[in-house]
C-alpha positions as CSV (number, residue, x, y, z in Angstrom):
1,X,37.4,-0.7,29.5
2,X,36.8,1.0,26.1
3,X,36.1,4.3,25.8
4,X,32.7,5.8,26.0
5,X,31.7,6.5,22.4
6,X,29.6,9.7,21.1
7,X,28.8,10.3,17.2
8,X,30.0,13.3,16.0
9,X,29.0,13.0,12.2
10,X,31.2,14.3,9.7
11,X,30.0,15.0,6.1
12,X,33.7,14.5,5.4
13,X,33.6,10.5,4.0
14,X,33.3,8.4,1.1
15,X,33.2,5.0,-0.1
16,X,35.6,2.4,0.1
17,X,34.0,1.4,-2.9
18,X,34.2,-2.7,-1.6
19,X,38.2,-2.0,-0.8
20,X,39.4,-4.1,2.3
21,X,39.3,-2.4,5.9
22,X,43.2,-4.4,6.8
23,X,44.9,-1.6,8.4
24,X,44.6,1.3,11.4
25,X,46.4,4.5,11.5
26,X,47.2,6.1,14.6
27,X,47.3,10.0,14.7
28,X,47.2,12.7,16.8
29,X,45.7,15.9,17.0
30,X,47.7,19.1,17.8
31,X,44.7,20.1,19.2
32,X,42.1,19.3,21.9
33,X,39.6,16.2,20.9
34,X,37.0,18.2,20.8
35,X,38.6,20.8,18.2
36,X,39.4,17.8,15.8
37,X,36.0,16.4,16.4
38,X,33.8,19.5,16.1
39,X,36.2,20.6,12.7
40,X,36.0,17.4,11.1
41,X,32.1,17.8,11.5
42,X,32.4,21.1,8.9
43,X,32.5,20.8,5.4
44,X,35.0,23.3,5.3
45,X,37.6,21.7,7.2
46,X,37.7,18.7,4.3
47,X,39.3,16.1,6.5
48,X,37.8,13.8,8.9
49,X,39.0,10.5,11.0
50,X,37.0,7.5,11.8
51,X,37.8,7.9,15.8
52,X,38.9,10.9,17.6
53,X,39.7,9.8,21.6
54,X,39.6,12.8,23.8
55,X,42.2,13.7,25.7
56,X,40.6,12.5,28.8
57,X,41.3,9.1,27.6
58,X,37.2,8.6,28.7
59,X,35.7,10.0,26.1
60,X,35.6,9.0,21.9
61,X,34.2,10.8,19.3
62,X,33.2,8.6,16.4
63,X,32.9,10.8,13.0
64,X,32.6,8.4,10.3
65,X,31.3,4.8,10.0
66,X,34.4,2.1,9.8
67,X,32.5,1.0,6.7
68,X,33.1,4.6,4.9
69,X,36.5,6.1,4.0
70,X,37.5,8.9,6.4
71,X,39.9,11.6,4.9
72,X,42.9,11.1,7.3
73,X,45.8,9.5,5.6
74,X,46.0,10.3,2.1
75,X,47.2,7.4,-0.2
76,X,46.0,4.7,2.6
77,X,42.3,6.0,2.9
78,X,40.3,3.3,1.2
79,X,41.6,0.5,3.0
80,X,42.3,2.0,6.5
81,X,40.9,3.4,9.9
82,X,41.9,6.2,11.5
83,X,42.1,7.7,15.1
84,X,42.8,10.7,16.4
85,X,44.2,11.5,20.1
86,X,44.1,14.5,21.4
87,X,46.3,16.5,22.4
88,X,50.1,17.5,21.4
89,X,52.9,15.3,20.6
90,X,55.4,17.8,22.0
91,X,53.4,17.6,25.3
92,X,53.4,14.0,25.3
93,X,50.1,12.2,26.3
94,X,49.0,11.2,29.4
95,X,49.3,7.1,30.4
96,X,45.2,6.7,31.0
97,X,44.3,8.4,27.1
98,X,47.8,5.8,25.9
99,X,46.5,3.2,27.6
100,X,43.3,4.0,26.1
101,X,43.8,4.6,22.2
102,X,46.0,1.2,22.3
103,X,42.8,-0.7,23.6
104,X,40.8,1.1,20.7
105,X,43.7,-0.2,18.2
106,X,43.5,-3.6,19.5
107,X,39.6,-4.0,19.3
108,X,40.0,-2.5,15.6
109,X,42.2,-5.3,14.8
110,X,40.1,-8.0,16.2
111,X,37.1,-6.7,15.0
112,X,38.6,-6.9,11.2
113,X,40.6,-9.6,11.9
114,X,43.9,-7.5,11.3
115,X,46.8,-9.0,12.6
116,X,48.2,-7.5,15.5
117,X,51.6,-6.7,13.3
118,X,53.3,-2.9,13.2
119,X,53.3,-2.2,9.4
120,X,55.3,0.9,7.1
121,X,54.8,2.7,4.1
122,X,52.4,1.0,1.6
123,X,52.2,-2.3,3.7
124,X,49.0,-3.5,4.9
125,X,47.5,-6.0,7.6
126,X,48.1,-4.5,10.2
127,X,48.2,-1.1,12.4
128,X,51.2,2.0,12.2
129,X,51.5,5.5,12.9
130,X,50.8,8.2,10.5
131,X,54.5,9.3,10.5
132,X,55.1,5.6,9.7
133,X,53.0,6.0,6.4
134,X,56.0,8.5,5.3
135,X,54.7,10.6,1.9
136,X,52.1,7.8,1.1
137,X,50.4,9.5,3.7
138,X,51.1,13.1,3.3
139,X,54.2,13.3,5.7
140,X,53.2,13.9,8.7
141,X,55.4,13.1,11.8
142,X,52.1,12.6,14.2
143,X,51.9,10.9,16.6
144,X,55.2,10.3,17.4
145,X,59.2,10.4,15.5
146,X,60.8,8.3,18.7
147,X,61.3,4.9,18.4
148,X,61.5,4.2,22.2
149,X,57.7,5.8,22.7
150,X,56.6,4.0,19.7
151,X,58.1,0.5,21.3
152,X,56.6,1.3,24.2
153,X,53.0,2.1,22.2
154,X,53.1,-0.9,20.4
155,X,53.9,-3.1,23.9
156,X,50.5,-1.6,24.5
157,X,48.9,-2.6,21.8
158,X,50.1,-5.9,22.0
159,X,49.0,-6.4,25.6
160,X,45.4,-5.1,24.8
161,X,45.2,-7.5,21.7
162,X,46.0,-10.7,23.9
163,X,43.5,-9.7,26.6
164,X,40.7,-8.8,24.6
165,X,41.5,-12.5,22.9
166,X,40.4,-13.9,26.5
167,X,36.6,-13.3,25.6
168,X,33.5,-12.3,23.2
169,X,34.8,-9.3,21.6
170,X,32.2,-6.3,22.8
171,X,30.3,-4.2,20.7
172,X,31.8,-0.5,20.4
173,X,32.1,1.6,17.6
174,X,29.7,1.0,14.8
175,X,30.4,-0.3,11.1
176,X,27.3,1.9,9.5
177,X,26.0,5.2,9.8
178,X,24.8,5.9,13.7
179,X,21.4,7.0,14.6
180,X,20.8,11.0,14.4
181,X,19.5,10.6,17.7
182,X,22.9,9.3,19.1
183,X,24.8,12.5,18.4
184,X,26.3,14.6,21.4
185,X,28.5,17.5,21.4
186,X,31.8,16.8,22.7
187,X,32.5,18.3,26.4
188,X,34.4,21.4,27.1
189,X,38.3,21.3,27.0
190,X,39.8,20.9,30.8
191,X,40.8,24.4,31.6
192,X,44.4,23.3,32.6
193,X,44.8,21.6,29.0
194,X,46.5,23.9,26.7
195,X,49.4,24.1,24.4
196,X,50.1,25.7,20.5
197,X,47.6,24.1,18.3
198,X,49.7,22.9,15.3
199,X,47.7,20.5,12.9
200,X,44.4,21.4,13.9
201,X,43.8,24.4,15.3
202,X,40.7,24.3,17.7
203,X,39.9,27.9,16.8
204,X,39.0,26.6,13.4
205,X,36.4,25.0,14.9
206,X,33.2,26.9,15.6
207,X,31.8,27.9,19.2
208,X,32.3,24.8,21.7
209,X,28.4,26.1,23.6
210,X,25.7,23.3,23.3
211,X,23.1,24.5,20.4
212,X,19.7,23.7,20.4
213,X,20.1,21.4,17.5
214,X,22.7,19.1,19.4
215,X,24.9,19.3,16.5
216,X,28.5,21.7,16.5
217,X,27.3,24.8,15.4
218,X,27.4,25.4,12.0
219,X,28.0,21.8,11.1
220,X,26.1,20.4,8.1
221,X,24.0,18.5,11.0
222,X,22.9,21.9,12.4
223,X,22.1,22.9,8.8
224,X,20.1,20.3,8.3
225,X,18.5,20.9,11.9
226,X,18.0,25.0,11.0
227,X,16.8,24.1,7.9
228,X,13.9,22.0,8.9
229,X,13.4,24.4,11.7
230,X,12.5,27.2,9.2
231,X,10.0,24.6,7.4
232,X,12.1,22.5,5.0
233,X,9.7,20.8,2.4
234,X,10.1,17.6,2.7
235,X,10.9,17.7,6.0
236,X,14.8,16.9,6.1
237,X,16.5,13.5,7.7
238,X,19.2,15.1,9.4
239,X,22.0,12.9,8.6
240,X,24.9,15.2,7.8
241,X,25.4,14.3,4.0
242,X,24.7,16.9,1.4
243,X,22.3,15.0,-0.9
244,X,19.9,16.9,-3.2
245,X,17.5,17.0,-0.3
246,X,19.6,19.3,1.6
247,X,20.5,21.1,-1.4
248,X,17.4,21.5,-2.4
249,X,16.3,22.9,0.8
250,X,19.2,25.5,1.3
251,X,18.2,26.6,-3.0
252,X,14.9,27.0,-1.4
253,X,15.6,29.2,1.6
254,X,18.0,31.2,-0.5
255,X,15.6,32.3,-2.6
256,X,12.9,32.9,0.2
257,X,15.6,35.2,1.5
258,X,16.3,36.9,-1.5
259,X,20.1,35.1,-2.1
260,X,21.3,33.5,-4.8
261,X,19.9,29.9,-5.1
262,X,23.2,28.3,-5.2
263,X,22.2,25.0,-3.0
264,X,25.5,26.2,-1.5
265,X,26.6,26.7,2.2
266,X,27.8,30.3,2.3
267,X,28.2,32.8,4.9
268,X,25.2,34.6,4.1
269,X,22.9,32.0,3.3
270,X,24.5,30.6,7.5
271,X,23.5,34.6,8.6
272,X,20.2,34.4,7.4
273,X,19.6,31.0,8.7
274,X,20.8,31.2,11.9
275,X,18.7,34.8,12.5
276,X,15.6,32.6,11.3
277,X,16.1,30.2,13.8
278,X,17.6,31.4,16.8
């Protein structure tokens, strides 16, 4: 059974600019799923990843559309899909959340008719590891340097493939951008889950406590939320892209406030803000 799927929007994305979707990297975090998830939905962070699966193996965190380029994997971003696992390759991951981001592989390959074929480097058509990438990618060694685990992955992979070939592919994770309404905060980290946060650290990401907007706190969603909240004219479509709307509307509550009217996120435009609305 696939994951259950939350949207997590990340401002972090671009076009593909008509580019081929004929590849999907696998990554992992060094952190929780709901650190990567809840940093990738921050401007600051500038990265992102199409999928982030929790560390639960239940949950999945979708931050960008498939159709939009996610900031993941460097050189292979405009024609590629990533997704994230939580957790820590030095702790190794547990069978249900392996068993799990294979599955979400192997409806990403069916669903873009990818072939089901473990690719390197610059090849394409088909599905690797980030590590696999080598510099094209940015080195990284996630989520795994051992060719036995990666085998043993890929057996995975394969075996979800063939099974989901036995019926009607089922609708999961969505091409375009998802429904404001559909966002959810991720769920606190298991208190018995830790380890040292390497890649992304979840202390980057802001305080893990639902907000009234539904959006992780200080995320460009929960600017957009604040925003209208303090009577944004036009009233603001909280979609968590920084158009001219949105910078429109932080120029115009900065210079309410009496700040600069950059039509910038800053700390003290975020101070003022959050004091309005709270």
């Amino acid at each position: 059974m696939l994951p259950r799927l939350l949207q997590i929007p990340s401002p972090n994305r671009s076009t593909r600019h008509d580019t081929a979707i004929d590849t999907v990297v696998v990554h992992d975090c060094q952190g929780s799923g709901r650190g990567a998830a809840g940093y990738f939905a921050t401007t600051q962070s500038g990265v992102s990843a199409h999928l982030v699966l929790d560390e639960n193996g239940v949950d999945c965190y979708q931050c960008v559309p498939l159709a939009l380029k996610a900031w993941h994997a460097c050189g292979a971003n405009p024609y590629s899909i990533g997704v994230e696992m939580g957790g820590y390759a030095e702790k190794g991951f547990a069978d249900a959340e392996l068993g799990a981001d294979a599955l979400i592989v192997a409806w990403l390959l069916h669903a873009y008719a990818i072939p089901c074929k473990f690719i390197e480097g610059t090849e394409r058509g088909g599905w690797t590891t980030h590590y696999r990438l080598g510099a094209f990618g940015g080195g990284h060694t996630d989520f795994t340097t051992d060719p036995e685990k990666e085998a043993a992955y890929a057996k995975r992979v394969q075996a979800a493939y063939d099974e989901l070939r036995k019926a009607p592919l089922p609708a999961w994770a969505l091409h375009s951008a998802p429904a404001p309404h559909a966002t959810a905060l991720p769920p606190p980290t298991p208190p018995d889950f830790v380890g040292k946060p390497l890649k992304l650290r979840d202390d980057n990401a802001q305080p893990w406590a639902a907000t009234a907007s539904g959006y992780p706190a200080g995320s460009l969603g929960d600017w957009q939320w604040r925003l209208r909240k303090a009577g944004a004219n036009p009233t603001l479509v909280i979609d968590s892209e920084m158009g001219p709307e949105t910078a429109a509307a932080i120029a115009t509550f900065q210079k309410a406030f009496g700040l600069p009217a950059t039509g910038q996120e800053n700390a003290a435009t975020w101070a003022a803000l959050e004091k309005r609305t709270n």
